[in-house]
C-alpha positions, 0 to 999 in steps of 0.5 A, a space after each residue: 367561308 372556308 375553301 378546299 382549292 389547292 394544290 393538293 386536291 388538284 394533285 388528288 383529281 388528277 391522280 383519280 382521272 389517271 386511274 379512271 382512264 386505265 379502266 376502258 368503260 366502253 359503251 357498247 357493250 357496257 361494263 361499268 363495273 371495274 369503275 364504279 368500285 373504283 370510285 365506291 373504294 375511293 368514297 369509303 377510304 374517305 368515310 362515305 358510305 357509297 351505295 353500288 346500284 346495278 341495273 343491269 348484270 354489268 351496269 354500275 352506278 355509284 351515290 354517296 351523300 355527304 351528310 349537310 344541317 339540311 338548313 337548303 336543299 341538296 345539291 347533285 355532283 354528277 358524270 358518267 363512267 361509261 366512253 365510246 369505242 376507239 381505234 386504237 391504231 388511230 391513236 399517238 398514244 394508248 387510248 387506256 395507258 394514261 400518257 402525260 404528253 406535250 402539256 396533255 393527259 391523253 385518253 378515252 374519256 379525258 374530256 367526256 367526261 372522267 374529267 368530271 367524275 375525278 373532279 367531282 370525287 376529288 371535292 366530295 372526298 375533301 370534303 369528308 375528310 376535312 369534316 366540313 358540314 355544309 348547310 346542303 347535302 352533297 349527293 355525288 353520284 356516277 352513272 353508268 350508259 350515258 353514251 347510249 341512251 341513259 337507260 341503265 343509268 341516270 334514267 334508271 337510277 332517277 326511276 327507281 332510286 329518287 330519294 338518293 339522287 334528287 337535288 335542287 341542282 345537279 352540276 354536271 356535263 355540258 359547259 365549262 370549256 374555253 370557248 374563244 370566238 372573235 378574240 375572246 374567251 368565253 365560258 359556256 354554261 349549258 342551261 338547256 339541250 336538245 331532245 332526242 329521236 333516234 329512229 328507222 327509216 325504211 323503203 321497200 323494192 322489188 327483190 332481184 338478181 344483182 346481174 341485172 341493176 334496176 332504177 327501183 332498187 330499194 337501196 339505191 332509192 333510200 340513198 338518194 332520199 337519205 342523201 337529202 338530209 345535209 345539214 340544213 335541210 330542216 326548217 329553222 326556229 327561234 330558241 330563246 337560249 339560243 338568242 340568249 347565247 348569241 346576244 351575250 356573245 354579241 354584247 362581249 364583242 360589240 365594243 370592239 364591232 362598230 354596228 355589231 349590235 344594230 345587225 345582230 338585232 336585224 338578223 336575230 328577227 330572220 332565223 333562216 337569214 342567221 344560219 346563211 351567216 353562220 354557214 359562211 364562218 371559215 371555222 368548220 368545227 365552229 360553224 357545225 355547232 352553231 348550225 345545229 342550233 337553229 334547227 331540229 337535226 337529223 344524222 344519218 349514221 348506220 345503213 342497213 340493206 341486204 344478204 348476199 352480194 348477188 342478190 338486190 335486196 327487197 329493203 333497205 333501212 337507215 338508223 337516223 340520230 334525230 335531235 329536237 330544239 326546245 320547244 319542238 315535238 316528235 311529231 312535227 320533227 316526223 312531219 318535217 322528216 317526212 318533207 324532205 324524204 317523202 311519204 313512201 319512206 317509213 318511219 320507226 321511232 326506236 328511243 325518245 328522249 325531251 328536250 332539257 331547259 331550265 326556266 329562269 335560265 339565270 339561277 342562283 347557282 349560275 349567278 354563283 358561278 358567274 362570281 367565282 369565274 370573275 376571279 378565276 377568269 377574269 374578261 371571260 364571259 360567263 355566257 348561257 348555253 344549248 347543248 347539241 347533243 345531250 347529257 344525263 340531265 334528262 333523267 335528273 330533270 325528269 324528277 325535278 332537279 334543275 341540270 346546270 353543265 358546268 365542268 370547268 377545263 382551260 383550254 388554250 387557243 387553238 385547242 377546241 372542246 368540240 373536237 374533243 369529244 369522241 375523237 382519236 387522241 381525246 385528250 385535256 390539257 394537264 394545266 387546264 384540268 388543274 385549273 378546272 378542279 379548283 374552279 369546281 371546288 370554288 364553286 361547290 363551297 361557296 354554294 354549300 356554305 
């Protein structure tokens, strides 16, 4: 079996992730096209045949195939281009500059996910340049709008470009971070996500002069209905990934936990019993993520409501990132909203998006990654998992492509992926990320052999 993890491809993916980073893909308003040819140029330069497909005036996405004997089905290496806004004047160092500091490489998109988009370029450009003709076709595609929505992305592209991009498995976001939990190491492989439901919530009151304050001012009473929705106000469910995750979490720490697993099979059975335990975990980062796996979620984020200051608006809105379990509808996730805030308030849906679950969870390419892992981590368990938030696995699965997340970076403790992810100072460890590349290129080559 030959093996392209080395230093030098490391050196080449950390170089790449550098050059991605200085290009600021922010998302909105969305402009992915500085990246794409980046990335297009890169493919070219190792003998690839890259493919930029616009879907929008300014809205890039790149695919190039390494050629297989076509003996198994493709496999998909996949990430975004696109990042969220930043503040720059919250930031140690500039969001778009590239800094190596204290062990890290700083950066809008470190870790969400050029990280990826580096690695996975880094692998299929070795790959070319070695002449390696695996028994699979290795497609890479990068997808422009993944942060809002995919819909000028991986939606697209899996739309109106199937043949391109479809693959037995797309490797992609979602899983692959250190995550340390009660004095052990885990390794997270996201099997499934949540759905999405980002919609309007609406009430009407009487308009007036702002000299005269009223109790029925429309803005005042979407406020206190909107103030209903904390972070357990939603019924619990059972998820059998999320069961899944928790029972090979209590398994890797149950010989160090006399009773562990006699409790765990108690409180497993209780789902609303689960989420008082976890609400109690001093670890607040920890605690949000496991909470938002019990239930359906729903985040108010953007408050609109009148014109002037003089005047009491007749209407008030309130944008809600609604986010739904595996197994739930958009229609009981509504009726659920509506008991907590009320028949009088009206409800828009404006972006749906299903919820992700592969089925077995336990593929071939899991077990794969599982052995590769035992030698590159070893003591670390490989743990299946839900993603909260969600990935551009929901254009892939929508043409049959199983999503594995599995982007691999070490991180130290103390150091938590979650906090990570759209903060001021987002940011990966260069070690870690080193690490991640070679742990990846293991992984693709054992599974393209």
């Amino acid at each position: 079996m030959f093996s392209i993890a080395d230093a030098t491809l490391a050196d080449h993916a950390f170089d790449l992730l550098v050059r991605l980073l200085k290009v600021p893909s922010i998302n909105p308003p969305g402009d992915e096209r500085v990246a794409a040819e980046l990335v297009a140029d890169e493919l070219r330069e190792a003998g690839l045949e890259p493919q930029v497909l616009v879907s929008d005036e300014r809205r890039a996405n790149v695919v190039a195939r390494l050629k297989g004997t076509g003996e198994k089905p493709p496999l998909v290496l996949t990430g975004h281009l696109d990042v969220v806004p930043v503040e720059p004047d919250k930031w140690t160092h500039p969001p778009f500059d590239g800094v190596v500091a204290d062990g890290c490489l700083y950066g809008r998109g470190a870790v969400d996910m050029k990280n990826h988009v580096a690695m996975s370029l880094a692998v299929i450009a070795r790959l070319a340049r070695e002449g390696i003709r695996p028994k699979r076709d290795v497609i890479f595609a990068a997808v422009a709008d993944e942060e809002q929505g995919c819909r000028a992305g991986s939606l697209w592209l899996c739309r109106e470009h199937r043949d391109l991009v479809h693959g037995e498995y797309a490797l992609g976001e979602g899983g692959g971070f250190s995550l340390h939990l009660g004095g052990t190491t885990f390794y997270p492989v996201q099997v499934a996500e949540k759905g999405v439901c980002w919609l309007r919530a609406s009430l009407e009151g009487p308009p007036g002069h702002g000299s005269m304050p009223r109790a029925d001012n429309a803005v005042l009473r979407l406020a206190e209905k909107i103030a209903r929705l904390h972070p357990t106000a939603l019924p619990t469910h059972r998820t059998p990934i999320v069961e899944a995750f928790l029972g090979a979490v209590v398994d890797a720490l149950a010989p160090n936990v006399p009773g562990l697993r006699e409790l765990a099979a108690s409180v497993f059975a209780q789902p609303a019993l689960v989420r008082t335990l976890v609400d109690r975990i001093p670890d607040p980062t920890v605690k949000l993520g496991l909470l938002a796996m019990f239930s359906n979620t729903a985040s108010p984020t953007v408050f609109r409501a009148g014109q002037s200051v003089n005047v009491i608006p007749g209407s008030a809105s309130c944008e809600i990132d609604g986010r739904l379990l595996p197994g739930q509808s958009e229609a009981s996730f509504l009726a659920e909203l509506r008991a907590v805030l009320g028949d009088d308030v009206t409800l828009e849906v404006d972006h749906t998006m299903p919820a992700v679950e592969a089925s077995p969870w336990k593929s071939p390419l899991y077990s794969t990654i599982e052995s590769v892992m035992a030698e590159r981590a070893p003591g670390c368990p490989v743990v299946p998992y839900m993603l909260p938030g969600f990935t551009d696995a929901k254009g892939f699965a929508q043409i049959g492509t199983t999503w594995v997340g599995f982007a691999p970076v070490k991180l130290p403790k103390g150091m938590r992926f979650a906090d990570l992810f759209h903060a001021h100072d987002e940011r990966i460890p260069v070690d870690g990320f080193r690490w991640g590349t070679e742990t990846l290129a293991e992984i693709v080559t054992r599974w393209i052999a």
